[in-house]
C-alpha positions in Angstrom: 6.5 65.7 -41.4 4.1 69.0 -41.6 2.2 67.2 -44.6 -0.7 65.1 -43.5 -0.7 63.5 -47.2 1.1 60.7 -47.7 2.4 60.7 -51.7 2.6 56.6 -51.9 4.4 57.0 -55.1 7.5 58.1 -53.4 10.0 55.9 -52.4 12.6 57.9 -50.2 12.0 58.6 -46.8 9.4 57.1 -44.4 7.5 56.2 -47.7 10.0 53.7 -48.9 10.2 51.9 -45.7 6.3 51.8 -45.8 6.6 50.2 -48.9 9.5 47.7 -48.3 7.5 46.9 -44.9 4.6 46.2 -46.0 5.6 44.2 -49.0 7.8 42.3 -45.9 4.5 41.5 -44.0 2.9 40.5 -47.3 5.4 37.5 -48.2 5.1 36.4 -44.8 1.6 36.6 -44.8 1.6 34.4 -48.1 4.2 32.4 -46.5 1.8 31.8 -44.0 -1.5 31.1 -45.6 0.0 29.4 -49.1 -1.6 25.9 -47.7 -5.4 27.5 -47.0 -6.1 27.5 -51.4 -4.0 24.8 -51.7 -5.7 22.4 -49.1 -8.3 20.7 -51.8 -5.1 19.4 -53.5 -3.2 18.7 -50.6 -6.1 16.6 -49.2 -6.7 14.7 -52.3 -2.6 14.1 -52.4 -2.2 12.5 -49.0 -5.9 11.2 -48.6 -6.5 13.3 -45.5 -9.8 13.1 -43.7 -12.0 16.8 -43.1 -10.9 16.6 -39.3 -7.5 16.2 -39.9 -7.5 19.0 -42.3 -9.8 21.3 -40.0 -6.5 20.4 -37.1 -4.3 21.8 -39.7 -6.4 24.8 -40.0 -6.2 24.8 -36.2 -2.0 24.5 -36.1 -1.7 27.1 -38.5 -2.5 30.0 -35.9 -1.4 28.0 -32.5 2.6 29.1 -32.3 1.8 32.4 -33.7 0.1 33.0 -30.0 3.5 32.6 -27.8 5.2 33.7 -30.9 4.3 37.3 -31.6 4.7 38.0 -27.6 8.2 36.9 -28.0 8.8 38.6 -31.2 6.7 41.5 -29.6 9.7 42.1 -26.6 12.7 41.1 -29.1 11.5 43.6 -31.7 11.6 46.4 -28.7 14.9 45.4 -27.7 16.8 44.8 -30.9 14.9 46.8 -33.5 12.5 45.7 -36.4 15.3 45.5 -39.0 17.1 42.4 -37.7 13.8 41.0 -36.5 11.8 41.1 -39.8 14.9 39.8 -41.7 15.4 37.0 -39.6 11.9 36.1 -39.6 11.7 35.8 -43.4 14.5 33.9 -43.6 13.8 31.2 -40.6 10.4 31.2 -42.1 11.0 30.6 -46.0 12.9 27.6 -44.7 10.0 26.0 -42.7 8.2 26.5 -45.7 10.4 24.2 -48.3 10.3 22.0 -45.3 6.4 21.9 -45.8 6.5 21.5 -49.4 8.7 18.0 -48.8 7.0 16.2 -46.1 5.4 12.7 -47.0 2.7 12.2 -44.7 0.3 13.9 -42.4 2.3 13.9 -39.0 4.9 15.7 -40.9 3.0 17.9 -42.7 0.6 18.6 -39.3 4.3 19.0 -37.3 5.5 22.0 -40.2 2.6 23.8 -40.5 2.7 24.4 -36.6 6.4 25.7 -36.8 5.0 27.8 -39.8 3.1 29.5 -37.6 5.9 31.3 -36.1 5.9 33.4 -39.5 2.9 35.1 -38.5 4.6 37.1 -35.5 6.5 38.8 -38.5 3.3 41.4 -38.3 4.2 42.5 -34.6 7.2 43.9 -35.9 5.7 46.0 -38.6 3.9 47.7 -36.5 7.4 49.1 -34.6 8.8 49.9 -37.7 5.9 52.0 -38.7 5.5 53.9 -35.9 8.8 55.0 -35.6 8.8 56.6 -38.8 5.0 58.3 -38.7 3.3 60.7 -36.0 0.3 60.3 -34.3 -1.6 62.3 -37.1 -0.8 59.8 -40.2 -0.2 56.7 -37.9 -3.5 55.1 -38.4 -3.5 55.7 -42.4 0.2 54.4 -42.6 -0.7 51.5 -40.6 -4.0 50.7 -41.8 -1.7 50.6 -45.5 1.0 48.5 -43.9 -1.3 45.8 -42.4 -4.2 45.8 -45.3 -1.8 45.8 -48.5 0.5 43.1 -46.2 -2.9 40.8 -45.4 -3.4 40.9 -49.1 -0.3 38.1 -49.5 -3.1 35.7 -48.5 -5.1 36.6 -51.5 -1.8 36.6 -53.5 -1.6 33.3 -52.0 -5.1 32.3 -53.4 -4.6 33.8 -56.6 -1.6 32.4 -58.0 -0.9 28.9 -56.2 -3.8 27.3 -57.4 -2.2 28.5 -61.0 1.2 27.1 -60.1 -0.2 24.0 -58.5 -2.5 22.8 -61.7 0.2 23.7 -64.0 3.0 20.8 -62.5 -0.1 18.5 -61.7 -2.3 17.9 -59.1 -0.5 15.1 -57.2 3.0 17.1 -56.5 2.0 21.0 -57.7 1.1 22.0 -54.7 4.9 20.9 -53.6 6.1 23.7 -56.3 3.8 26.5 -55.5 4.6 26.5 -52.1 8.1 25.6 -51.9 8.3 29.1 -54.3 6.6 31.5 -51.6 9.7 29.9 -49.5 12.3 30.7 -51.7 10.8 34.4 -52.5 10.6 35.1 -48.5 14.6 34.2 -48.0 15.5 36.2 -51.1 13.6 39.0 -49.8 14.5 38.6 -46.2 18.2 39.3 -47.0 16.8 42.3 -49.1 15.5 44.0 -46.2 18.0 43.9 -44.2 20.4 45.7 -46.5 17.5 48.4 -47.2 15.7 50.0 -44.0 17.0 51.7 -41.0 15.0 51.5 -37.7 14.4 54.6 -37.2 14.5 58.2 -39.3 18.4 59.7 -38.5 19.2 61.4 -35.3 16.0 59.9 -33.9 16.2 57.9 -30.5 15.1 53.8 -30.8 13.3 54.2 -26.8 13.9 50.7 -25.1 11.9 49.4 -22.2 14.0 49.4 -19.0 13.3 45.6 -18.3 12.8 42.6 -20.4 10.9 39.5 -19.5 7.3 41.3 -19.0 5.2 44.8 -19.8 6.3 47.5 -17.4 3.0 48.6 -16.1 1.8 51.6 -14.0 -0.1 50.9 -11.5 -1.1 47.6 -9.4 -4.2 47.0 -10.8 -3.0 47.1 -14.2 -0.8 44.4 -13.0 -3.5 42.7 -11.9 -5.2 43.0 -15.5 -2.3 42.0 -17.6 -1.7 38.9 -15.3 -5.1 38.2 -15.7 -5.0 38.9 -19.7 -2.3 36.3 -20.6 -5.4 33.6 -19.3 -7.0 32.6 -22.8 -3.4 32.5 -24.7 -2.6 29.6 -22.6 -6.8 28.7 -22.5 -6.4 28.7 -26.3 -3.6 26.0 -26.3 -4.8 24.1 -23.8 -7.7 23.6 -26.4 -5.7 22.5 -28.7 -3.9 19.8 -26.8 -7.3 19.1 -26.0 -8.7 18.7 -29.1 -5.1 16.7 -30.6 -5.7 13.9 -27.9 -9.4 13.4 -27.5 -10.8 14.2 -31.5 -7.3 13.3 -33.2 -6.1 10.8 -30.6 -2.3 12.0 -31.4 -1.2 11.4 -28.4 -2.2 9.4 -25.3 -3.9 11.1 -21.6 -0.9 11.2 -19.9 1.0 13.3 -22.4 -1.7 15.7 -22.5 -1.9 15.7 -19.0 1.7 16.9 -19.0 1.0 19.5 -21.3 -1.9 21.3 -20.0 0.5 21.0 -16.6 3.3 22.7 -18.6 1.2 25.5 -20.0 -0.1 26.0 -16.0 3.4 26.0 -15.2 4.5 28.6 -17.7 1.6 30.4 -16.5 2.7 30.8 -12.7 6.3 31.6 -14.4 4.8 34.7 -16.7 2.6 36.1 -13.5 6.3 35.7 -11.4 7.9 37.4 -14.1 5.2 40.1 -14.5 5.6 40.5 -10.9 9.3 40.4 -10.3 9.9 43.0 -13.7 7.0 45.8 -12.0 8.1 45.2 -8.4 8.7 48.9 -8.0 5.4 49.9 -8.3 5.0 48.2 -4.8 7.5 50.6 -3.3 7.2 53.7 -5.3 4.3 55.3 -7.1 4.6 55.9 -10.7 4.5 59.6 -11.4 1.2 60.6 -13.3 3.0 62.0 -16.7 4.8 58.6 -16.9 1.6 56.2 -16.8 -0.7 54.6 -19.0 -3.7 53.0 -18.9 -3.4 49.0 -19.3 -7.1 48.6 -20.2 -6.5 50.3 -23.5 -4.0 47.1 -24.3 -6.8 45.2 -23.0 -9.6 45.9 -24.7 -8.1 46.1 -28.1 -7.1 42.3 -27.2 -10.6 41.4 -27.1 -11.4 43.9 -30.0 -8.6 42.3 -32.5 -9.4 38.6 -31.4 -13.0 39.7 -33.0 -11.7 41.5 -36.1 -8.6 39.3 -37.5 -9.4 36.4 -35.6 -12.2 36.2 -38.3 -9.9 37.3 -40.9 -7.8 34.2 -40.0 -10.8 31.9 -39.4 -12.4 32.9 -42.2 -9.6 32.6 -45.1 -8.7 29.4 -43.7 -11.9 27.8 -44.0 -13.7 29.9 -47.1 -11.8 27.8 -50.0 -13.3 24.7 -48.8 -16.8 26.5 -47.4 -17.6 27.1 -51.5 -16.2 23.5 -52.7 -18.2 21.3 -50.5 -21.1 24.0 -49.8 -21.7 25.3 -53.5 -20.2 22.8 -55.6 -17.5 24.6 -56.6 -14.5 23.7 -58.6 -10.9 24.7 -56.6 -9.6 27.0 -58.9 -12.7 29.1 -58.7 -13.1 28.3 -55.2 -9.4 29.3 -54.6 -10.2 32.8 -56.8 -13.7 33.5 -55.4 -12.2 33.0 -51.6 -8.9 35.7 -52.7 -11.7 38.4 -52.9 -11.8 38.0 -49.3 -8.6 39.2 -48.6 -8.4 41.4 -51.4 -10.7 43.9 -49.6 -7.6 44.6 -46.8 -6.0 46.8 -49.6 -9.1 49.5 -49.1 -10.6 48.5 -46.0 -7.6 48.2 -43.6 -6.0 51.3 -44.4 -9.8 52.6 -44.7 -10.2 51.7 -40.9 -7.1 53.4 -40.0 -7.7 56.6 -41.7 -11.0 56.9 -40.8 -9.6 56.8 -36.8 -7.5 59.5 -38.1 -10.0 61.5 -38.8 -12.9 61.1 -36.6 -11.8 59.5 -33.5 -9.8 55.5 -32.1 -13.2 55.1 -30.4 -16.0 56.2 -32.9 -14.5 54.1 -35.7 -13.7 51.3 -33.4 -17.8 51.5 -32.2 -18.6 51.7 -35.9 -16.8 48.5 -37.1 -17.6 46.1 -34.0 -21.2 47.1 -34.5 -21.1 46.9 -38.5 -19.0 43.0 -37.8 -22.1 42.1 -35.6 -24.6 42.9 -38.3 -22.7 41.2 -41.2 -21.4 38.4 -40.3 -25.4 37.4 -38.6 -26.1 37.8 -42.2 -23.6 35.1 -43.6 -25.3 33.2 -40.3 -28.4 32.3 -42.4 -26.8 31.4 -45.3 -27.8 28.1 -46.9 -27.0 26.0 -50.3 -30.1 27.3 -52.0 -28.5 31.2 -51.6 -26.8 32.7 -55.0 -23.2 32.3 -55.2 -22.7 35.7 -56.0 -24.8 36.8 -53.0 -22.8 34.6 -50.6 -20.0 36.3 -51.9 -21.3 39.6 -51.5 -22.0 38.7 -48.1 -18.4 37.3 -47.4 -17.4 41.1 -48.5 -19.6 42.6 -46.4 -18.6 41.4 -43.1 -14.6 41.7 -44.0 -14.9 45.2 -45.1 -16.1 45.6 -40.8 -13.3 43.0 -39.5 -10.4 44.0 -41.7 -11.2 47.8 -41.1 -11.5 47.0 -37.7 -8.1 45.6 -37.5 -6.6 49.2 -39.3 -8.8 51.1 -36.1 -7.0 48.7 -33.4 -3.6 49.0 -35.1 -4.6 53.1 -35.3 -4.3 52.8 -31.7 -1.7 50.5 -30.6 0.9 52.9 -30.9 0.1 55.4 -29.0 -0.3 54.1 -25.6 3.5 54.1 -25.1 6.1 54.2 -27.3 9.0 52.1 -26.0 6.8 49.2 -25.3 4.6 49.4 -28.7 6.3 46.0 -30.0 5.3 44.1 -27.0 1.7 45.9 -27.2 1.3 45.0 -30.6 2.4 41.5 -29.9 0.2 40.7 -27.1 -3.2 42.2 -29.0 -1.4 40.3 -32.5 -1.4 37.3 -30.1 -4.8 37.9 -29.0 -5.8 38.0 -33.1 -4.3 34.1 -33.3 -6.8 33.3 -30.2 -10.0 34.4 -31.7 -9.0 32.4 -35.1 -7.9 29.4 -32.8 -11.1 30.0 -30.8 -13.3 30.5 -33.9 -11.8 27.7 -35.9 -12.2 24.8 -33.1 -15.8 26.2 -33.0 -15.8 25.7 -36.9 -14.6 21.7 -36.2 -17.5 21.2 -34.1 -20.8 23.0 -35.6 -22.2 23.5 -39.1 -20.5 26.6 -40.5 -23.7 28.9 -39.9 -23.4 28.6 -36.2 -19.5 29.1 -37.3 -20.4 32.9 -38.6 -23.2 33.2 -35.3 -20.2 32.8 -33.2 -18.5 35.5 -34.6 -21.4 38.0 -34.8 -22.0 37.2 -30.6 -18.2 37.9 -29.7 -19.0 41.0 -32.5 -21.5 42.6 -30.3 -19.7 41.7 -26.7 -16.6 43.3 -27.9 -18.8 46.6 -29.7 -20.3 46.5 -25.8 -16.3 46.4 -24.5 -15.9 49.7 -26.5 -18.6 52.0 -25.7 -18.2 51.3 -21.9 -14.6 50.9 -21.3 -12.1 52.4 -23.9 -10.8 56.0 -23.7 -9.9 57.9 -26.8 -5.8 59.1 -26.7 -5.3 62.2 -26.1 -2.2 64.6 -24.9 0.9 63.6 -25.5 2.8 60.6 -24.2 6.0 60.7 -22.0 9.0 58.9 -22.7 12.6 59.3 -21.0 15.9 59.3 -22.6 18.8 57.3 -21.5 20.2 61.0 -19.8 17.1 61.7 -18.0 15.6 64.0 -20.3 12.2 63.6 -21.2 10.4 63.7 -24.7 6.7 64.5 -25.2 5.3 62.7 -28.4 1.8 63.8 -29.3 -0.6 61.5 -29.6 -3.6 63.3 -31.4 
């Protein structure tokens, strides 16, 4: 642990189970995305009009919202081992159920379970910071969420392949029904490999489940307030199923958005009823944390892989119908996309290493702003290869973005870093629900304005809110004892 290099070519020690996690997050992540390159086929296949396949774009990202706050307090309680395995597994077989449905209600119905999958990433981010200080958290993180998010460009690369080569009417069946079969095999794997923590360390616990502990009463006020645009976001979506898709009638939306506001009310009870003590007895200073630190990397991750989600979705089909372009190439051309996570992610995260959470965080949101204005005026009559450009431009910002908010995550507090992560993961699947409805709506020009304005609010978020860790944080064992873990 004295060593800040990390030798990647190991595979003993903390290395290997940065390796076998982030190769984890990677099937899932292909698991995931193996419909976006796939989606020209698909439509052709089952005749599907471009609004129903923008609403599948939509599903893909809805249940990953409640689902990686769920995952985010199981993972806490349990430990990342069981959690990742069982989420490979479970999610492998929703896949093959995707591969085998025969008509769009089916397929729409799947590829909203499949979502689930994507809560897979929360737990990651446990695993890894149990078995990395503060000093090589942000390049170890940065590793394990870029190489992972490069499963969607593994995705792009070879199903296209694997699609054309059993036919275009039932390949796409094959390819993904494969990424299914690989995530069980490896899920099992897993499970028999990693530990969830380095021996003789302590797995901390938070003292409640249900809710975040928080520190103070207006924290409590701010995470009530910051579970709003989860349920906003799917209230969107049942909006957008019955009045664009006309799925279901007004009254069964009605009784949706009434259930979301109910499980609303339920959360605030429960956030309420689990930090009651804070009413009768004042946290003591060592022991607290700031909730606006959770907060504003939220906002700052629903910018930087909310993109990353809105924009792999849509960029396969952004080159077919915008540029002419034939799948395969459009499938190939969109992979670079993701492709950059392997440098920039883990670029993002070792940069906060090394010159500050805040300052890196500034420097993306600004450099996301600028970029993706830029794709903003792109028309038919640009280059290919300068539109591509551009696409690499503004994800080098968001995806090292996403390494400087993962940097960060961890060191707030340590026994409640799976439900952190989940609830900023969560707040990643709102901006690419939020950014993809906009997509359904406007020309994809004002799609890539959107992004740059939410860009420059969240760089603004930054500069005048966020506070850079510092000191050590305070965590007590099951005896009493404390443990100071440092967080610089």
């Amino acid at each position: 642990m004295s060593s800040n290099k990390l030798n990647l070519f190991s595979f003993s020690g903390k290395i290997k189970i940065l390796h076998m996690t982030w190769f984890a997050f990677f099937i899932s992540f292909m698991v995931w995305f193996a419909h976006a390159p796939l989606m020209p086929y698909i439509r052709d296949a089952l005749k599907l009009s471009e609004q129903e396949v923008k609403v599948l774009l939509i599903l893909n990202v809805a249940l990953t919202i409640p689902a990686r706050i769920v995952v985010g307090m199981l993972v806490d309680k349990y430990g990342p081992k069981q959690l990742f395995s069982s989420i490979l597994i479970l999610g492998g077989l929703i896949t093959i159920g995707f591969a085998v449905t025969q008509n769009y209600q089916q397929l729409a119905i799947v590829r909203f379970m499949s979502g689930f999958v994507g809560a897979g990433f929360v737990v990651g981010i446990r695993m890894i910071s149990e078995w990395f200080p503060a000093r090589q958290t942000g390049i170890a993180q940065g590793i394990y969420g870029g190489w992972g998010n490069f499963g969607s460009a593994g995705a792009a690369i070879i199903l296209p392949s694997i699609a054309l080569y059993f036919g275009p009417e039932n390949g796409w069946r094959y390819a993904i029904g494969f990424t299914g079969v690989i995530a069980i095999i490896y899920g099992v794997i897993y499970y028999f490999s990693v530990s969830n923590t380095p021996k003789g360390s302590t797995y901390f616990k938070p003292k409640k489940m249900g809710a975040m502990e928080v520190t103070s009463k207006k924290d409590l006020f701010l995470y009530i307030i910051m579970n709003a645009p989860m349920y906003l976001a799917l209230g969107v979506l049942t909006w957008k199923l019955s009045a664009k898709m006309h799925w279901f009638n007004e009254i069964t939306a009605d009784a949706i958005y009434a259930s979301l506001a109910g499980l609303f009310v339920f959360q605030a009870w429960k956030i309420i009823h689990v930090n009651q003590s804070i009413f009768k007895t004042e946290v003591p200073e060592m022991q607290r944390y700031a909730f606006k630190q959770v907060a504003i990397l939220s906002i700052a991750y629903a910018l930087t892989f909310g993109a990353e989600l809105a924009v792999v979705s849509m960029l396969p089909l952004y080159y077919v119908d915008t540029f002419n372009v034939a799948p395969v190439k459009a499938g190939i051309l969109a992979g670079i996309y993701p492709v950059i996570n392997l440098f920039a992610r883990p670029a993002g995260g070792w940069l906060s290493d090394k010159i500050g959470r805040k300052l890196t965080l500034i420097i993306v949101s600004a450099g996301a702003a600028i970029s993706f204005f830029i794709l903003g005026k792109v028309t038919s009559d640009w280059p290919l290869w300068l539109v591509v450009g551009a696409t690499i431009f503004g994800g080098i910002f968001s995806k090292a973005g996403s390494g400087a908010v993962y940097a960060m995550v961890p060191l707030i507090q340590r026994r409640m870093t799976g439900q952190f992560a989940g609830m900023v993961g969560a707040f990643g699947n709102v901006g690419g629900l939020v950014f993809l409805t906009v997509l359904s709506f406007v020309p994809s020009n004002i799609f890539f304005m959107t992004i740059a304005g939410t860009a420059v609010f969240v760089f603004l978020c930054i500069v005048i809110f966020l506070s850079e860790p510092k000191g050590q944080m305070v965590e007590v064992m099951e005896d009493g004892t404390i443990e100071l873990i440092d967080v610089k």
